[in-house]
C-alpha positions in Angstrom: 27.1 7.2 -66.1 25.9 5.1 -63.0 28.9 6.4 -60.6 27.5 3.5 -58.0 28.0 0.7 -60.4 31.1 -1.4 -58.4 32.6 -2.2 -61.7 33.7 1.6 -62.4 37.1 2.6 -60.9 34.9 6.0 -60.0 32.8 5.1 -57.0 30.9 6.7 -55.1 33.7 7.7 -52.4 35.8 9.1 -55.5 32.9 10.9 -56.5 32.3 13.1 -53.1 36.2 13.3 -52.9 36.4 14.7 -56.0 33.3 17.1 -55.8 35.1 18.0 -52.7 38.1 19.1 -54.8 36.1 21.1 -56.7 34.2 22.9 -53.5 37.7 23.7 -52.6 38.6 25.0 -56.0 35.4 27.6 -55.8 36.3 28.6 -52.4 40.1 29.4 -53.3 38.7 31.0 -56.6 36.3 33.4 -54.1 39.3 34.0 -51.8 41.3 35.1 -54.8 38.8 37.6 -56.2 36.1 37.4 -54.3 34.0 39.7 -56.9 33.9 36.8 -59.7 32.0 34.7 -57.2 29.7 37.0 -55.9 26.2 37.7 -58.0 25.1 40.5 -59.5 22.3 41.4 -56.4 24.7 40.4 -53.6 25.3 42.6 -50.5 28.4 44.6 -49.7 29.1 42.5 -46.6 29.6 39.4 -48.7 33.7 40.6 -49.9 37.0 39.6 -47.9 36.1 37.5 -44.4 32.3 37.6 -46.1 29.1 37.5 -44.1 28.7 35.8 -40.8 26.1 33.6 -39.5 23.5 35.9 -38.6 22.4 36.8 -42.2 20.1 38.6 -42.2 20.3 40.5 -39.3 18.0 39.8 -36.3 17.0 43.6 -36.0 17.6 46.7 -38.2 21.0 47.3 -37.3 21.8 51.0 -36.3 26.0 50.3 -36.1 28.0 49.1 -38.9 31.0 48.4 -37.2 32.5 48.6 -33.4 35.6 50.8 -32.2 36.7 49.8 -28.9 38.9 52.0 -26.5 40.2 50.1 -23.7 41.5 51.7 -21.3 43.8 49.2 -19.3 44.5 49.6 -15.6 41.3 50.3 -14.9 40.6 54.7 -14.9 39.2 55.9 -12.0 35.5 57.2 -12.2 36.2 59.6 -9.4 38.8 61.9 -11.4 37.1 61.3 -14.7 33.3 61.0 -14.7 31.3 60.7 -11.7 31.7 63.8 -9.5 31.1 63.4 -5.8 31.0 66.4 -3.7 30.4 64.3 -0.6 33.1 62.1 -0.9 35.3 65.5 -0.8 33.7 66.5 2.1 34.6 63.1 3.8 38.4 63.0 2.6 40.4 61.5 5.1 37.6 60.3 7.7 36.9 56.4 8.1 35.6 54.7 5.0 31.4 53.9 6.5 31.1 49.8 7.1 28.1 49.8 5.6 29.6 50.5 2.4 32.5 48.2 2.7 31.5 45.2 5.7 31.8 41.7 3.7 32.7 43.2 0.0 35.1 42.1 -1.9 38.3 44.9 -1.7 41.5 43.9 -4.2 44.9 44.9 -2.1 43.4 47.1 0.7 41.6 43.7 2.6 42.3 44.3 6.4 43.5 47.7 6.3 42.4 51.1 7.8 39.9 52.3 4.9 39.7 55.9 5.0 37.8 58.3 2.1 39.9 59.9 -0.8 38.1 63.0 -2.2 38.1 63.4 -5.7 41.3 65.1 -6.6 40.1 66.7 -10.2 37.8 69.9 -10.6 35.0 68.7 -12.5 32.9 71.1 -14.8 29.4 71.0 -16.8 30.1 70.3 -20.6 27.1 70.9 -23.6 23.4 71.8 -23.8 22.8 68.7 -21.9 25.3 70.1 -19.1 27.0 66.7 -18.4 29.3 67.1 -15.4 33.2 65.2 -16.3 36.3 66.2 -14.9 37.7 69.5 -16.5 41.0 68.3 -17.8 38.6 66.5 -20.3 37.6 69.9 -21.9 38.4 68.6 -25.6 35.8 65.3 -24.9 33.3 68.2 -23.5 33.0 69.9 -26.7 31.7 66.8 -28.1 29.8 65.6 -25.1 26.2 66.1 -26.2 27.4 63.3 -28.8 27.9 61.1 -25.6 26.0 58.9 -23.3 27.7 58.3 -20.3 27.3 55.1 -18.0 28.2 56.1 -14.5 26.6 52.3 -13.5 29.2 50.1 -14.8 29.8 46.8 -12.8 32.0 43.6 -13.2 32.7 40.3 -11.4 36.3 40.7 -11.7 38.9 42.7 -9.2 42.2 41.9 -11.0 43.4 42.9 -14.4 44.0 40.0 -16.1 40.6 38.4 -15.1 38.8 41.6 -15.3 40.1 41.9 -18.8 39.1 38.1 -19.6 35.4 39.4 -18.8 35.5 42.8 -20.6 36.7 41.0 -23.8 35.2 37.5 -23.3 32.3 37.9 -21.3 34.0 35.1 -18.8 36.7 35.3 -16.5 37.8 31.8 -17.6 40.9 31.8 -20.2 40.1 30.4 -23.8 36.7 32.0 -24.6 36.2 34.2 -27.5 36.7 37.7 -27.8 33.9 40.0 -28.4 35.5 41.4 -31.4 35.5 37.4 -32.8 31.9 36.8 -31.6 31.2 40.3 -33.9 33.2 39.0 -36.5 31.7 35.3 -36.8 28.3 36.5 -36.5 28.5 39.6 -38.8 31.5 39.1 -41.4 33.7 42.0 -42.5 33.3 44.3 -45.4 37.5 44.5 -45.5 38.3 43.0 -48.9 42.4 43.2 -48.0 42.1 43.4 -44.2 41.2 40.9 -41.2 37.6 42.2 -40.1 38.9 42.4 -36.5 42.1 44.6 -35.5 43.8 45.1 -32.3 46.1 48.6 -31.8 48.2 49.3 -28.4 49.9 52.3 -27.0 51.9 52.6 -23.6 51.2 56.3 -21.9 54.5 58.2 -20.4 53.7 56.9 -16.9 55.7 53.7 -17.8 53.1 51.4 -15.9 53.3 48.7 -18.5 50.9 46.2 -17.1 51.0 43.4 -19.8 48.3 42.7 -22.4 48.0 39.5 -23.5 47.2 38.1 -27.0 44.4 35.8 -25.7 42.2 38.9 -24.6 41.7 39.0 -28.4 41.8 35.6 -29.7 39.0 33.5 -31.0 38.5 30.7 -28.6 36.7 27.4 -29.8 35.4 29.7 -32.8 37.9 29.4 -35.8 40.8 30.7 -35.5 40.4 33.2 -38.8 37.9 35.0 -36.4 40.8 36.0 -33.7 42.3 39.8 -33.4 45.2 40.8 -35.5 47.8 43.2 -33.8 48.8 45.9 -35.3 51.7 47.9 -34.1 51.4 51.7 -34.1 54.9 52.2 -34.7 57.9 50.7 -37.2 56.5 47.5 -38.8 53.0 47.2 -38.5 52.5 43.4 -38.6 55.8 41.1 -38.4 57.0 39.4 -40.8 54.8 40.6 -43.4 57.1 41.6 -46.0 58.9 38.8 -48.5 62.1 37.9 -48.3 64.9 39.4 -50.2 65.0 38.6 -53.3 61.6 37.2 -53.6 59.3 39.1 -56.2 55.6 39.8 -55.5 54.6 37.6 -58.6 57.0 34.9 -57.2 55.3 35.1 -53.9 51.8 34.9 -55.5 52.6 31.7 -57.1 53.8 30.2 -54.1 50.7 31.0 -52.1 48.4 30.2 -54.8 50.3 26.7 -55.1 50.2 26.1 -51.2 46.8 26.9 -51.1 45.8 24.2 -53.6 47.6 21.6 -51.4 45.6 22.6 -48.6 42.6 22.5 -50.7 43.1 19.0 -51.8 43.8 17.9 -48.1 40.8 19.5 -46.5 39.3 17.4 -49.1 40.5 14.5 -47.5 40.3 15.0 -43.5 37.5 17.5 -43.6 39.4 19.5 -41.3 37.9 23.4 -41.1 40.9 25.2 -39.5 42.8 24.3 -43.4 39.8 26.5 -44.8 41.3 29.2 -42.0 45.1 28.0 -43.3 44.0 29.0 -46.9 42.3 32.4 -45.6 44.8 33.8 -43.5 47.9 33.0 -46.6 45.3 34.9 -49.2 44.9 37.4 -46.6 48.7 37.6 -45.4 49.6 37.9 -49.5 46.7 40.7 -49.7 47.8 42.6 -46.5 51.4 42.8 -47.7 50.1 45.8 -50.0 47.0 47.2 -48.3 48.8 47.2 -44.2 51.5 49.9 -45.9 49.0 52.1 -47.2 46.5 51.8 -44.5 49.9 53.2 -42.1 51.0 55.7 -44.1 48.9 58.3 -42.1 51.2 61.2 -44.2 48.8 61.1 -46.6 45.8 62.4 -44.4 45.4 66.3 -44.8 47.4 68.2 -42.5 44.0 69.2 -41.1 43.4 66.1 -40.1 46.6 65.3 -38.1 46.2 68.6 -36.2 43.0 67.6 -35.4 44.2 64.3 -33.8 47.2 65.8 -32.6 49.2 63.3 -33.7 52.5 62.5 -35.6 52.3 60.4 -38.5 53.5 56.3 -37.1 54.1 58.0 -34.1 52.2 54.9 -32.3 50.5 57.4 -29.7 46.6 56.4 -28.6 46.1 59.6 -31.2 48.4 58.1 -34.1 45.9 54.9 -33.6 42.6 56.6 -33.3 43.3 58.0 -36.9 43.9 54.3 -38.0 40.9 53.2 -36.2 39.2 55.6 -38.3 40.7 54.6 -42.0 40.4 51.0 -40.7 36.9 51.6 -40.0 36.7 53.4 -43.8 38.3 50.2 -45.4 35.3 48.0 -43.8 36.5 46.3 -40.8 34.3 45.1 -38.4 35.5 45.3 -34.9 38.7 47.6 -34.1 40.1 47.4 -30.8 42.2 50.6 -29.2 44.1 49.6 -26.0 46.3 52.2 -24.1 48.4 51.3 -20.8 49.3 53.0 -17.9 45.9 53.5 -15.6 46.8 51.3 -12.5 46.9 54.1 -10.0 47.2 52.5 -7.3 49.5 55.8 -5.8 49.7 59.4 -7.5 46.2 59.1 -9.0 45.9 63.1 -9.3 49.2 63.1 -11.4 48.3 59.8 -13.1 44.7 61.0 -14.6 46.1 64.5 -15.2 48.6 62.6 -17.6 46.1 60.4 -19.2 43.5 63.0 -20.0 46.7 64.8 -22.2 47.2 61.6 -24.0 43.2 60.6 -24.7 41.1 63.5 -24.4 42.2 65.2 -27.3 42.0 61.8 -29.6 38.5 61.2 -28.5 37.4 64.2 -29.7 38.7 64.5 -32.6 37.9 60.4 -33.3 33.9 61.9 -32.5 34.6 64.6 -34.9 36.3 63.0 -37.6 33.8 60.6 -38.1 30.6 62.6 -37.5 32.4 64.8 -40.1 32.2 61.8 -42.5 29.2 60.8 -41.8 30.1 57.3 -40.1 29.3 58.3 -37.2 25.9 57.3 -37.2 26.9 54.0 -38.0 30.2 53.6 -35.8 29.4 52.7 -32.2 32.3 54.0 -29.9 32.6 52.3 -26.1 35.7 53.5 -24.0 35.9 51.3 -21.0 38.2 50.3 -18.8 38.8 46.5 -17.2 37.4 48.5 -13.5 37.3 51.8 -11.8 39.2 52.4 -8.5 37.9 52.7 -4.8 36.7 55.8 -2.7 38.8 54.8 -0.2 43.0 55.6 -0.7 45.9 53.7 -0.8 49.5 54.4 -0.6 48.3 57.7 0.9 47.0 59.2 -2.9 45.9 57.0 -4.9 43.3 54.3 -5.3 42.6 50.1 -5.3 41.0 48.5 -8.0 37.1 48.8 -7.7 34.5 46.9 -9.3 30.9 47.4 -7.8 31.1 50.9 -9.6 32.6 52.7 -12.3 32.1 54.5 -15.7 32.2 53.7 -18.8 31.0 56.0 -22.5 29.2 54.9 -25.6 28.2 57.2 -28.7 27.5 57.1 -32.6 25.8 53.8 -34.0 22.3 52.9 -31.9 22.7 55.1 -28.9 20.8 58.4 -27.5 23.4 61.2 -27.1 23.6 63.8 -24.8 22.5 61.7 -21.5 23.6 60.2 -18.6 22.5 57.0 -17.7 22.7 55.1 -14.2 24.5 56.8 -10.7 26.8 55.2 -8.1 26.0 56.1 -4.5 27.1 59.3 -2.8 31.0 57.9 -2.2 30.9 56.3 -5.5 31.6 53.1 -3.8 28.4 50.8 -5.4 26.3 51.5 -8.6 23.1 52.1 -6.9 20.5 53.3 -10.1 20.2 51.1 -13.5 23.4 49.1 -12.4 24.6 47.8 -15.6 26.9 44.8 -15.9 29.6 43.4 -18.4 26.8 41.2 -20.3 24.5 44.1 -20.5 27.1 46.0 -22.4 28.1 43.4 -24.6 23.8 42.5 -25.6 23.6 46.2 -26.0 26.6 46.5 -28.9 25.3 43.7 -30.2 22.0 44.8 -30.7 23.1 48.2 -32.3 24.7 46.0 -34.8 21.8 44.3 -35.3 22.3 40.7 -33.3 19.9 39.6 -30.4 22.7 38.2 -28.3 20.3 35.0 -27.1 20.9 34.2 -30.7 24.6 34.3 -31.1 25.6 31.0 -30.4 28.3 27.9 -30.9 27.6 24.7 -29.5 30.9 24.0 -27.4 31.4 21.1 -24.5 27.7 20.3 -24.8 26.1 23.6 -24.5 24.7 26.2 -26.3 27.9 29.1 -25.8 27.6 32.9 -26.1 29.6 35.8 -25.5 27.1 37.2 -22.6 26.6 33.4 -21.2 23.4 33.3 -19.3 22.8 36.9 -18.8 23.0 40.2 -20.3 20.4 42.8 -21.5 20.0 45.1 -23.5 20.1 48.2 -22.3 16.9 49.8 -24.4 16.8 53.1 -22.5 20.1 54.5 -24.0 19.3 53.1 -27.5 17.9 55.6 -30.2 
């Protein structure tokens, strides 16, 4: 049949729209059971969100998959992990004005700046004898498993923008999250998940400094791509569950029936966010029986909770380092940990004496659990916060935001254990050997997993867009 003979009803334009149709058909088919559509020699990777753009990798990837512990509020590196004897013995004497002449300083700008010793003991941890704060004693045990960064640097001074950079590489509201760049370039292995997950938990100090959606949303990349929140505690994701009444088979058939009618309209307007439309309902439907199972941390052996010290859906930063960990197991890509409570900005000793009981033992036993399983090799860990805090006080004991220097941790997936990496000065005011800033970090994960960050791109206002912008690199040194 000659389909561009103008005497047939079926033209040419029917033709495409109806080859369309059937494009849409295939891809609602591979949403549905994604193993019918995938051949015999395909990789893993290509199941639930399937692979990304970067296919095949630009490097051999060493990390599989990212779990992110964000520290909000912005720990300070002085009770944690940079120890500095000389700022102790300079406690209470002027702040020097070659450290602080012309810099920019968050709420202490104009006042008397005076040195604040550290207030924590710190103590020597492993064969590689790392020095961190004593109160993290259960993070020591692990530490040769470590690479500390005692460089860290940002462009931001206040939370909100400093979290816009950590997550976005950009203080500028709207860009994508690092945990959507991950998941566009790399895909998820999660056949009944979203390949990027978002987990918070509020510390007993009660400093809940808010955390907003968009420091995991998706930007100008599709919006399938974006976090998903995950509460620790009661229902894990609202609205999840059907309505009374309304039968899993009954539910099915509506979302199978809605997604043909979005099928047949992208069809027509060519519109990619209806491909996202038909995603997320498959995946919604999907989640509605793996979310409840992934939650039901009673099932892990008591061995494990102990080891977390944790209560099952207690929603503690312990309770979700356990999920990380099974959310990790069930393929997702990029899981994101965020626990409240570090603005210090008075009480620091009391504040960072209360934090270390609520993270230290989780860290370890996240390290240990998955070592344990043999994913750690291909898990990267970061703990970071937004900022550290200043060497000089405020409200008489505790500490301004900081960002010319602070610390931050990798291990697992692509990095050297056992090693420190960078130094602030003596007062811990400035990163002053291997200073390493927010892009570096961000080409750095992405090369563990496998990405030159150069090469992770979307064309967006007329330019060539990337999560570390015009900068960032690599920080080879602490790479295995």
């Amino acid at each position: 049949m000659n389909f561009l003979d103008p005497a047939l009803p079926f033209n040419r334009r029917h033709f495409f729209g109806r080859s369309a149709n059937g494009l849409g058909a295939l891809a609602l088919a591979s949403l549905l059971n994604p193993g019918l559509m995938r051949g015999a020699n395909a990789p893993a990777a290509v199941s639930g969100r399937g692979v990304g753009v970067i296919n095949p990798p630009h490097f051999p990837p060493k990390a599989k998959r990212v779990i992110w512990l964000t520290m909000a509020g912005g720990p300070s590196h002085l009770e944690t992990f940079d120890s500095k004897p000389v700022l102790g013995q300079m406690h209470g004497k002027p702040m020097p004005e070659s450290f602080t002449q012309g810099k920019q300083i968050a709420q202490l700008q104009g006042q008397k700046l005076n040195c604040f010793g550290p207030q924590l003991g710190f103590k020597r941890f492993g064969k590689a004898g790392t020095e961190i704060c004593d109160l993290f004693g259960q993070l020591g045990s692990v530490m040769d498993e470590v690479c500390l960064v005692r460089s860290m640097t940002t462009e931001a001074i206040n939370h909100d923008p400093a979290h816009m950079f950590m997550n976005t590489g950009s203080q500028i509201a709207g860009r994508p999250s690092m945990g959507s760049w991950v998941t566009y370039g790399l895909g998820s292995d999660a056949e009944n998940l979203p390949g990027f997950v978002v987990l918070t938990s509020l510390g007993k100090g009660g400093q809940n400094q808010p955390i907003a959606a968009r420091q995991w949303a998706s930007g100008f990349l599709p919006s399938k791509y974006q976090g998903v929140h995950f509460r620790g505690k009661g229902d894990a994701v609202l609205y999840l569950g059907s309505p009374a009444g309304v039968t899993r088979e009954r539910q099915k058939d509506m979302v199978e029936a809605i997604n043909r009618l979005n099928a047949r309209h992208r069809s027509v307007v060519e519109d990619p966010e209806i491909a996202t439309r038909i995603a997320q309902y498959e995946m919604a439907f999907q989640m509605q029986a793996s979310v409840p199972e992934l939650m039901d941390t009673a099932k892990e052996p008591k061995a494990v909770t102990e080891l977390y010290g944790c209560a099952p859906g207690d929603g503690s930063f312990a309770s979700n380092c356990l999920l990380a960990r099974r959310l990790a197991e069930r393929g997702v890509r990029f899981v994101q940990l965020y626990h409240k409570d570090w603005d210090h900005h008075g009480g620091v000793k009391e504040g960072v004496r209360l934090k270390a009981l609520e993270v230290d033992r989780a860290c370890m036993a996240l390290i240990t659990d998955l070592k344990q399983r043999d994913m750690l090799r291909d898990t990267l860990v970061v703990w970071a916060g937004e900022f550290g805090r200043t060497p000089m006080s405020q409200a008489g004991d505790g500490r301004d935001h900081h960002n010319a220097g602070f610390s931050v941790w990798l291990c697992g997936g692509g990095i050297k254990p056992g090693m420190v990496y960078g130094a602030t000065d003596e007062l811990g005011y400035a990163a002053v050997e291997q200073p390493v800033d927010v892009h570096d970090l961000h080409a750095t994960m992405l090369k563990a997993l496998g990405v030159e960050h150069t090469r992770l791109s979307v064309k967006f206002q007329g330019l060539d867009a990337r999560l570390t912008g015009i900068a960032g690199k690599a920080i080879d040194a602490i790479m295995a």
